[in-house]
C-alpha positions in Angstrom: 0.0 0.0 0.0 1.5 3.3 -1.1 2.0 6.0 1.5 -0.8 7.9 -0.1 -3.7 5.1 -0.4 -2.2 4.4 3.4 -3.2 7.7 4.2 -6.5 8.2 2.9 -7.9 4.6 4.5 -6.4 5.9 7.9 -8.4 9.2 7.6 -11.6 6.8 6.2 -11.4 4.6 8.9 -10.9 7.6 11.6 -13.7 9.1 10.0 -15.9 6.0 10.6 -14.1 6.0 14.0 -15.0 8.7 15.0 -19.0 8.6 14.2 -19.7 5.3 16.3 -17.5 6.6 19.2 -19.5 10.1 19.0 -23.0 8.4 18.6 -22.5 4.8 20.6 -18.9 4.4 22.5 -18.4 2.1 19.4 -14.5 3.3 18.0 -13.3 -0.2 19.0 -15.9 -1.5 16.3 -13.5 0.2 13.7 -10.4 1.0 14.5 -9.4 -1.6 17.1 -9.5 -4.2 14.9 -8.4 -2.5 11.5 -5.2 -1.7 13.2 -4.9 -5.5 14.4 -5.4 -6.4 10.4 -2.6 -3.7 9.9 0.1 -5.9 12.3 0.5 -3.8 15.2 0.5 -5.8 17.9 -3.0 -6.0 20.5 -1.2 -3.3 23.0 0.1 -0.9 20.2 -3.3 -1.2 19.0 -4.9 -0.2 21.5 -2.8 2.7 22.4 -2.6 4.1 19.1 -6.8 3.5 18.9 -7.0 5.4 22.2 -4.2 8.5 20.9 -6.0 8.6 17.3 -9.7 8.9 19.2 -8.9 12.0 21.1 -9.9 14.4 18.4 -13.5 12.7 18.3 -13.5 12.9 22.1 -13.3 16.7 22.0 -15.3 17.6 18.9 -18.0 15.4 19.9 -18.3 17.2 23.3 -18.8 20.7 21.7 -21.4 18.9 19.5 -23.0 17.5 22.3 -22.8 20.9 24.2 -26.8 21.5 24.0 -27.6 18.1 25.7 -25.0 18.8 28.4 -26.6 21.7 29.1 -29.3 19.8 30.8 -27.4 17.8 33.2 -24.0 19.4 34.3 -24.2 18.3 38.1 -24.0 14.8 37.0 -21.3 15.6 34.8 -19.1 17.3 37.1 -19.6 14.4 39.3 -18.4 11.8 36.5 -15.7 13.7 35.8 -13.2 13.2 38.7 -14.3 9.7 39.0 -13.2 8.6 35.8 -9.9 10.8 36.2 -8.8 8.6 38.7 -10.0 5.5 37.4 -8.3 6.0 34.0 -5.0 7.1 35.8 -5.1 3.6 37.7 -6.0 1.5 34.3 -3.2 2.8 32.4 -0.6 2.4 34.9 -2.3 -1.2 34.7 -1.9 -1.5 31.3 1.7 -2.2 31.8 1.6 -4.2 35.1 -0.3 -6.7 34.1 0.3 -9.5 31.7 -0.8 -9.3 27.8 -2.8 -12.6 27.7 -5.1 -11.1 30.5 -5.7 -8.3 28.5 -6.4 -9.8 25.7 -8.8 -12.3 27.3 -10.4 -9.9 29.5 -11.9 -7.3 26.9 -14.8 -9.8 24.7 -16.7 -10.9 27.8 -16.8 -7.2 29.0 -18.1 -5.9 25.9 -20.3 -8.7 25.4 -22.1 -7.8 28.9 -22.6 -4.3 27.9 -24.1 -5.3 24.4 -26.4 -7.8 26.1 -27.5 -5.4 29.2 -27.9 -2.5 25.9 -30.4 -4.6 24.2 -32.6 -5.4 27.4 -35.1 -2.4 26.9 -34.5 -0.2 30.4 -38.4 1.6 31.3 -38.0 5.0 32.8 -38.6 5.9 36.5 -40.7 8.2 37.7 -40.5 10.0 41.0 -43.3 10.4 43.3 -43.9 13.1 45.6 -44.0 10.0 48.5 -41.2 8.0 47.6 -38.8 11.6 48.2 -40.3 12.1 51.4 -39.6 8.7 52.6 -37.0 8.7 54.4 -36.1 4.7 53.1 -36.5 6.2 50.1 -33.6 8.7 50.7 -31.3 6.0 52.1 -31.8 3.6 49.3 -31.5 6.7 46.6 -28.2 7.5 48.4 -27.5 4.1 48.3 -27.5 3.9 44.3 -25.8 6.7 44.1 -22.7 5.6 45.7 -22.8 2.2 43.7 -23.7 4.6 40.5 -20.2 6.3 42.1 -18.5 2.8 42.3 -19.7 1.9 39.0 -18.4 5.0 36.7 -15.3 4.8 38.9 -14.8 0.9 37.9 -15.8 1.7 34.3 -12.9 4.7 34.4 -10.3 2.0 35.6 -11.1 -0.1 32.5 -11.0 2.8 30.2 -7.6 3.8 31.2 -6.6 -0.3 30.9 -8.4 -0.9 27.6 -9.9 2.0 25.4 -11.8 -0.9 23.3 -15.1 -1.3 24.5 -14.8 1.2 27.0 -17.3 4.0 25.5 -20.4 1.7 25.3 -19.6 -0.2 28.9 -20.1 3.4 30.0 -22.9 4.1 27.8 -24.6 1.5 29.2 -23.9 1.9 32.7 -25.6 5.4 32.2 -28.3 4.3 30.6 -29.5 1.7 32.9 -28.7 4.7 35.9 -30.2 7.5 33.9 -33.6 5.8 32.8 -35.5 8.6 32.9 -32.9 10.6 30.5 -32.9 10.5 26.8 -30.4 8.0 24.7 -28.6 11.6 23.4 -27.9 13.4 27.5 -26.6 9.7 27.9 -24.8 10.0 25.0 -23.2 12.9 25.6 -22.6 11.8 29.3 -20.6 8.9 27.9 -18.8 11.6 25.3 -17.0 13.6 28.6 -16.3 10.8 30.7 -14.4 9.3 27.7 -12.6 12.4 27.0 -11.4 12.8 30.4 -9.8 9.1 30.4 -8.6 9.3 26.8 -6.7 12.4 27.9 -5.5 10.8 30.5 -4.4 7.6 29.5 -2.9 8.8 26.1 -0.5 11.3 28.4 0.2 7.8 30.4 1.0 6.0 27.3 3.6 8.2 25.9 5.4 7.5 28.6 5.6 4.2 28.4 5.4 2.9 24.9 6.3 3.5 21.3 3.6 6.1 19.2 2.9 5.4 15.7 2.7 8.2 14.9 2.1 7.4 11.0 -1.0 5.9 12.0 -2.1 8.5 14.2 -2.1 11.6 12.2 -4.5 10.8 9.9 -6.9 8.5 12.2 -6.7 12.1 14.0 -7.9 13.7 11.2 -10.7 11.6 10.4 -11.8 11.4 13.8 -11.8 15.2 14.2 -15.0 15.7 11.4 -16.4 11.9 12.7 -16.9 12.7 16.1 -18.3 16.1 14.9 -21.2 14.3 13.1 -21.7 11.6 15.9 -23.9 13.5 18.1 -26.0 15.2 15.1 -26.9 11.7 14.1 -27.8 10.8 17.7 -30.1 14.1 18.1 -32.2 12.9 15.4 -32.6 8.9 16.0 -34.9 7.3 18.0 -33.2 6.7 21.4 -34.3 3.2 21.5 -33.3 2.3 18.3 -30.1 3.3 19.2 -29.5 1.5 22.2 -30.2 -2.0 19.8 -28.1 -0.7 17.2 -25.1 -0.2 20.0 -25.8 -3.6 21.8 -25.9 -5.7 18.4 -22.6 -3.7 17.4 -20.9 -4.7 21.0 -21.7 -8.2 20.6 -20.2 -7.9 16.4 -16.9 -6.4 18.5 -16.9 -8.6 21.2 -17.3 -12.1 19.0 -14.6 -10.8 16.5 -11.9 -10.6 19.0 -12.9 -13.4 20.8 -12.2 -15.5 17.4 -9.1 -13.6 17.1 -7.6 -14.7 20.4 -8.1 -17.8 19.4 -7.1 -17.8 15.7 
């Protein structure tokens, strides 16, 4: 492949990239296992994935500016949780053996597609249920474990960017039932910003860039995760949420085959 045609499939697949990590937590789907078919190596892969993905991560936030508008107390709570998490994960990464990493990643994207495809029915709050005082315990209850959870799903960010967007994804949107797919969405889009950012600073510490791949997935991901969020605004939520869960279960079976190919 000439350095030219090379080019242009990086910035297609970016591109791609860069719309299913905007719209569904889905880059994995695209780029994890394009660069796999290129040779890089599982761990290479997944740092250049997570590097290239970073310009998706921040234009898909100020496209998804109007639905964060609606809930920026929850965001500001995700936020240092996930900062955390993703600073433990990548120092992980490299602590921990390859095979594990390799093994570890279907099954949890598997769960998420499976828990995405279970329709989740809003909640509605009652005037009695907030002046219960069981009521308050067991709502602070879930939201420690909602805590717990987004700080768990942080960690595994910062370990493995494949698969991470949509384990978030659907974290929130079995928490946020009473939220649309797109405030989920765009939920998912700063928590995974924050731990791209942080595990790409991380990684270029500790292992080789490829930076020929990069640049252009970059690009592409740039205008990708632009689009990502339009596309969301004007889908049915639902219809989303089957479309992510049958996508995670495409990812998860293809690298499950490949760990064993």
């Amino acid at each position: 492949m000439s350095g030219i045609t090379f080019f242009i499939v990086m910035v297609v697949i970016g591109i791609l990239s860069g719309i299913v990590s905007a719209a569904a937590g889905l880059a994995s789907l695209i780029s994890y296992p394009s660069l796999l078919m290129m040779g890089l190596p599982p761990v290479i892969a997944n740092v250049t994935s997570a590097w290239s993905t970073i310009g998706s991560a921040y234009s898909s936030i100020v496209a998804s500016s109007k639905e964060l508008q609606k809930d920026r107390k929850q965001m500001w709570m995700i936020i240092p949780l996930v900062l955390v998490g993703a600073i433990i994960g990548a120092l992980l990464l490299f602590a921990l053996p390859g095979k594990l990493f390799q093994e570890l990643v279907p099954f949890c994207i598997a769960i998420a597609g499976i828990i995405l495809l279970f329709p989740h029915r809003a909640r509605q709050a009652t005037g009695e249920m907030a002046a219960d005082s069981r009521s308050l315990k067991r709502s602070r209850l879930y939201t420690v474990l909602t805590a717990i959870g987004v700080f768990i799903v942080g960690v595994y960010a910062g370990y493995f960017n494949a698969g991470a967007g949509v384990l978030m994804l659907t974290l929130l949107s079995v928490v946020n039932r009473q939220k649309s797919f797109a405030v989920n969405n765009a939920l998912k889009n700063v928590a995974m910003t924050v731990t791209n950012t942080i595990s790409v600073a991380i990684f270029a510490f500790e292992t080789t860039i490829e930076w020929s791949y990069i640049i252009p997935l970059f690009l592409g991901n740039i205008l990708g995760g632009a689009l990502g969020p339009v596309i969301v605004r004007h889908l049915p939520g639902r219809l989303m949420q089957v479309l992510v869960g049958l996508g995670s279960l495409v990812l998860a079976v293809s690298l499950l085959v490949r760990n064993f190919l």
